[in-house]
matplotlib code that plots the C-alpha trace (Angstrom):
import matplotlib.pyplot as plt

x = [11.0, 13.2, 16.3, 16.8, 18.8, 20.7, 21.6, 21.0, 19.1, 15.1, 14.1, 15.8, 18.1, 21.8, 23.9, 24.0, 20.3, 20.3, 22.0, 20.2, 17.1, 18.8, 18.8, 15.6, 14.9, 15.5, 15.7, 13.8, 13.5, 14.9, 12.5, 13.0, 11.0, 10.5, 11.2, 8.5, 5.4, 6.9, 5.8, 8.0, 9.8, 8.2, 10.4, 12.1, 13.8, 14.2, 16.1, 18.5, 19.2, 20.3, 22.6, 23.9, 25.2, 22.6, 20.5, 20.6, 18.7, 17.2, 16.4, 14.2, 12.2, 11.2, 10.3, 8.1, 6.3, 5.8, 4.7, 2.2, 0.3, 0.9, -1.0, -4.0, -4.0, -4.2, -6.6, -9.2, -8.6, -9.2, -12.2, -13.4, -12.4, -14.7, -17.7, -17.5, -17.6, -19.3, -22.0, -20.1, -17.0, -18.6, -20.1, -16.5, -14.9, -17.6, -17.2, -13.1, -13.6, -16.4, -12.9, -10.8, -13.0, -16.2, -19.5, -21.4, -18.1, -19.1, -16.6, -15.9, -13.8, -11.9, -11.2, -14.8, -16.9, -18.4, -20.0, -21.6, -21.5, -19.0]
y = [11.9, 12.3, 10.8, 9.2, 11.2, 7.8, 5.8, 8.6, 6.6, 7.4, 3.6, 4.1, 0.8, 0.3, -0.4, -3.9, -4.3, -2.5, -5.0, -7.6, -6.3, -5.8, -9.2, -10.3, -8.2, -8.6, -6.4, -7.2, -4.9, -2.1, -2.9, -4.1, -6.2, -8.5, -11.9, -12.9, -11.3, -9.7, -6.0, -2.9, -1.8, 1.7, 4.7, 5.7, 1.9, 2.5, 5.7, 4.0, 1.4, 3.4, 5.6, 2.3, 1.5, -1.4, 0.0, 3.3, 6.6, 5.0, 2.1, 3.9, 6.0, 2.6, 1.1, 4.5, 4.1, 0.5, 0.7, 3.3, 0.7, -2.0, 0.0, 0.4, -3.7, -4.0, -1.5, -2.9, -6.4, -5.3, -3.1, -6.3, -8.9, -6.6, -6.4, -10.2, -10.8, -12.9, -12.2, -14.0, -12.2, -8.8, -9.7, -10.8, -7.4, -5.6, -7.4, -6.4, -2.9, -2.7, -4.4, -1.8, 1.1, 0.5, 0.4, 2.4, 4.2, 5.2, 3.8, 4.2, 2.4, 4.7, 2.9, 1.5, 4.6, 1.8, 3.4, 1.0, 1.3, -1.2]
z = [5.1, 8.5, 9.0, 12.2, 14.5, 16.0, 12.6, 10.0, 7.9, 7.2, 8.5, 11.7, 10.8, 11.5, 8.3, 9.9, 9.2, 6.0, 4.6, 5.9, 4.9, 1.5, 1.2, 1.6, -1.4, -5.2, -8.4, -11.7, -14.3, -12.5, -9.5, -6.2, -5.0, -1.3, -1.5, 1.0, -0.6, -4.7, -3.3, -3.6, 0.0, 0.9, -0.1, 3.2, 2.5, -0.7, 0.0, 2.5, 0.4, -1.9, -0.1, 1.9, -2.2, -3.0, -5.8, -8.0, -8.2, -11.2, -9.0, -6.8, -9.1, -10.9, -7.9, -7.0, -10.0, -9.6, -6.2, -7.1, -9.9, -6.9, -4.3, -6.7, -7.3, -4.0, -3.0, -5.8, -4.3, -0.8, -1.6, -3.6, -0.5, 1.8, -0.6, -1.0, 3.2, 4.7, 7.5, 10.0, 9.0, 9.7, 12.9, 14.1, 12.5, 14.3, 17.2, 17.5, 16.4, 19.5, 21.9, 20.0, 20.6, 22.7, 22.1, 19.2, 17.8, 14.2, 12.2, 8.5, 6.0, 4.1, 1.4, 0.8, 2.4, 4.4, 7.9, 10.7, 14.2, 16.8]

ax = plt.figure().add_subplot(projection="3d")
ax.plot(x, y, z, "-o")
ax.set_aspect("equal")
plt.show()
C-alpha cells in the first residue's frame, strides 16, 4: 500500500472523511463491518482507520481474516449467479461488453474460465 502524498493516508481521505466514513461502519466481534451492505472495508481503510485512532491493530487483522472467508462467499455466489443466467441475460452482457470493447474481442471471465466472443 501507498500513502497518499496530499493527506498521508493509504485511501487518499482527509481526517474529515475518515471519520465520516468511520461512521458508516461498525465493529462486531472484533470486526468491522459496513453498515450499508455487513462486508469488511478493504485494508488500505482499515489501515487509516486505525492510525486516525478508531479501531486496533487487533482490529484489523480480524477483519483481514474475515474478509478473506467473505471474498470466497462471494465469489461462490457470483460464480453460481453466472452459471444460473439466463439467455437473455447473456445476450445483454454480450451485447455491453461488444459497446465496451468492439466487435469479436475474446473475453474471459476470470473467475468462471468462461471465454465467448463480444
Amino acid at each position: 500500500m501507498l500513502r497518499d502524498s496530499r493527506t498521508q493516508t493509504f485511501t487518499g481521505y482527509t481526517a474529515e472523511k475518515l471519520a465520516t466514513q468511520f461512521e458508516n461502519a461498525y465493529i462486531q466481534n472484533g470486526v468491522v463491518y459496513w453498515k450499508s451492505n455487513d462486508r469488511s472495508p478493504f485494508e488500505d481503510m482499515l489501515t487509516d482507520f486505525m492510525e486516525a485512532g478508531f479501531i486496533s491493530k487487533e482490529n484489523v487483522d480480524l477483519t483481514i481474516a474475515s474478509k478473506k472467508a467473505q471474498d470466497k462467499v462471494a465469489i461462490a455466489d457470483y460464480i453460481k449467479a453466472q452459471a444460473d443466467r439466463s439467455e437473455e441475460q447473456i445476450a445483454e452482457e454480450r451485447a455491453m461488453a461488444r459497446a465496451a470493447f468492439g466487435a469479436d474481442e475474446k473475453m474471459v471471465n476470470i473467475f468462471t474460465g468462461e471465454t465467448f466472443y463480444s
